[in-house]
N, C-alpha and C positions, 0 to 999 in steps of 0.2 A: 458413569452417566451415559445417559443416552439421548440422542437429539435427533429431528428428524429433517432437517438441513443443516449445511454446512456454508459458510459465507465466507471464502475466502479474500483479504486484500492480495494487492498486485506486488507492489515493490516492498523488496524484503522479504517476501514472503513466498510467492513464486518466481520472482526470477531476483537477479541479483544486480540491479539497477541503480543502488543508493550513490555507491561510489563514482560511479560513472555521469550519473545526472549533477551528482553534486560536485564534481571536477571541471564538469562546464560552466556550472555559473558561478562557482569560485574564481573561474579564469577570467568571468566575462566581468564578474563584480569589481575586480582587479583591474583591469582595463578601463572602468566605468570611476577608479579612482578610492574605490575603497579599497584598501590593504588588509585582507580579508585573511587568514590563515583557514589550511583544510579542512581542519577540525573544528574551528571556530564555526564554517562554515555547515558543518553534518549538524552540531549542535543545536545549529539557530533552525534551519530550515528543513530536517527530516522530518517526515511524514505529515508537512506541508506544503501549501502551493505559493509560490515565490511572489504572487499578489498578496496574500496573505500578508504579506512581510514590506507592501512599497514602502511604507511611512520609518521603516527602519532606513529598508536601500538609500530612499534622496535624500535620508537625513545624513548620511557618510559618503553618499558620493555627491550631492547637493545638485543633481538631477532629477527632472518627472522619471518614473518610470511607465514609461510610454508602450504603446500599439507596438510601435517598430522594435524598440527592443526588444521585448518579448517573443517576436515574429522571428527577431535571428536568434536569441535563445533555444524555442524550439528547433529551430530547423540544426542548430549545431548540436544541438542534445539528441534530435534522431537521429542525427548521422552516428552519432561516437555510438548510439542504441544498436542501431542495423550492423555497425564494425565489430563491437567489441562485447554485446551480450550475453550472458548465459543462464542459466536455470539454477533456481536454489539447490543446492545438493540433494538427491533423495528425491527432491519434487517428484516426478515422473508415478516411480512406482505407488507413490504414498497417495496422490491424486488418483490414480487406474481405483484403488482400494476404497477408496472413500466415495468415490463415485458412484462402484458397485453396490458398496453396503447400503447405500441410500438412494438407491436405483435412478440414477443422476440428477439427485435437488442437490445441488452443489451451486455456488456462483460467486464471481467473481464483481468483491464492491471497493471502488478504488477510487481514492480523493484525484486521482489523475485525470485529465484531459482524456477520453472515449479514444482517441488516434492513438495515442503512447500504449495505452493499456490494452489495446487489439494488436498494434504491431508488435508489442514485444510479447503476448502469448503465439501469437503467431511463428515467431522466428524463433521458441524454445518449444514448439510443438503442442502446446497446452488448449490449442484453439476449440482441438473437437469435445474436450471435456468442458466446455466452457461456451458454443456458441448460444445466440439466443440468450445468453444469460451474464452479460456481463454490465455493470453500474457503474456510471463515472460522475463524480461529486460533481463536478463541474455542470452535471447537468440536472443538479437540486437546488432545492432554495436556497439551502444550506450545505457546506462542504464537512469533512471531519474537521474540528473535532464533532461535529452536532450529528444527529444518528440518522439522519436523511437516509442517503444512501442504502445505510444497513435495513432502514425499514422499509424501503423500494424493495429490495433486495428479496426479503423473508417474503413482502405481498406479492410477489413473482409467483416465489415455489409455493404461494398459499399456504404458507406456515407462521403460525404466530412466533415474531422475534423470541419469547421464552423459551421454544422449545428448536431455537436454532442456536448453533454453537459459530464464534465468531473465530478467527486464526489473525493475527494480527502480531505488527514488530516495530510497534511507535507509544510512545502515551496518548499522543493524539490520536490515532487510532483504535486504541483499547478504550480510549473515552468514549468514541464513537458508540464502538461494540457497549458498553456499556449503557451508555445512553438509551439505547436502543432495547435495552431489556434483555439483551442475549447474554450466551457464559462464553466466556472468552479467553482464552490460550493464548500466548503468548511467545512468539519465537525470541531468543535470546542468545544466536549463536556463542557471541562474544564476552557476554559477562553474566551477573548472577541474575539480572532480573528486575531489582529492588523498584526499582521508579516504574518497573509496566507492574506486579504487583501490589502498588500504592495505587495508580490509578484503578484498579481494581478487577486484571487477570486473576485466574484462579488456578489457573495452571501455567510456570513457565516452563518450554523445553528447551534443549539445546540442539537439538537434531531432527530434523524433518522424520526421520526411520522410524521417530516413537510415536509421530502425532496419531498416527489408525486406534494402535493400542489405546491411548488416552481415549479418544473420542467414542470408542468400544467399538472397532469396525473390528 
């Protein structure tokens, strides 16, 4: 296949974010009175935004979830961000590649807050393959799952969503891409896939090192 952008999401997918974001507000939900486990917590809240989810939060810790919480949420999830971040495996060389073959319509569309998803390509080095082009749901009508984003994204590089290919490592996310009209890849480091290919990837991989190959770069 061959496509003439490439639409990459942020976390998961370039840098390696999931655990680290989701360990502070498992701690902070925890504090807030819900008895939340780790995984309980990746389950409910990956590749969403933690507003998404208020009417679950107050209904287990039996609080608003407020301005201010959210205020010290962030600022404790960019700290542990700035501390402890680092780049999806591969990333690097696999971006340089896919940037060139497609003479930089690349970008980066990410249901994240515009600050999160600049400082942390910033601090894995991703920023010059990516400036000027980077989308944060937060600032569409609509966030993922809905295909906002992704069709900001494609009307950038002036390419119809069909003939851009989406990289993604959520359902919600692959819905997105989907939604959107694009064809969409799927990272899957850790298992087979089955739920991003139900939502409706057409490829999953397990290694950043194959995506150029896939995408025909």
């Amino acid at each position: 296949m061959q496509f003439d952008a490439v639409l990459f999401d942020c976390d998961g997918v370039l840098v390696d974010s999931e655990p680290i974001t989701n360990g502070v507000l498992c701690a902070m939900l925890n504090e807030a009175g819900w008895a939340i486990g780790a995984q309980e917590c990746m389950d409910i809240f990956i590749g969403k935004t933690v507003r998404s989810e208020a009417a679950r939060i107050e209904l287990h810790t039996g609080q608003p979830l407020t301005d201010a919480w959210m205020a010290v949420f962030y600022a404790r999830r960019n700290a542990e961000l700035e501390a402890r971040l680092t780049a999806i495996e591969h990333i690097h060389p696999t971006i340089e590649r896919v940037h060139a073959h497609h003479s930089g319509r690349i970008a980066c569309a990410s249901g994240a807050d515009r600050l999160k998803v600049e400082m942390q390509l910033a601090k894995v080095g991703l920023t010059p393959f990516f400036d000027g082009r980077i989308f944060s749901g937060h600032e569409m009508p609509a966030t993922k799952p809905a295909p906002d984003v992704y069709l900001a994204a494609a009307a950038a590089l002036q390419t119809p969503p069909q003939r851009c290919a989406v990289v993604e490592d959520t359902v919600t996310g692959v819905t997105a891409g989907v939604a959107a009209g694009a064809t969409v890849f799927a990272y899957a480091p850790l298992d087979d896939g089955a739920a991003l290919r139900a939502a409706g990837a057409v490829q999953v991989f397990r290694s950043m090192a194959d995506l150029p190959a896939l995408l025909g770069c």
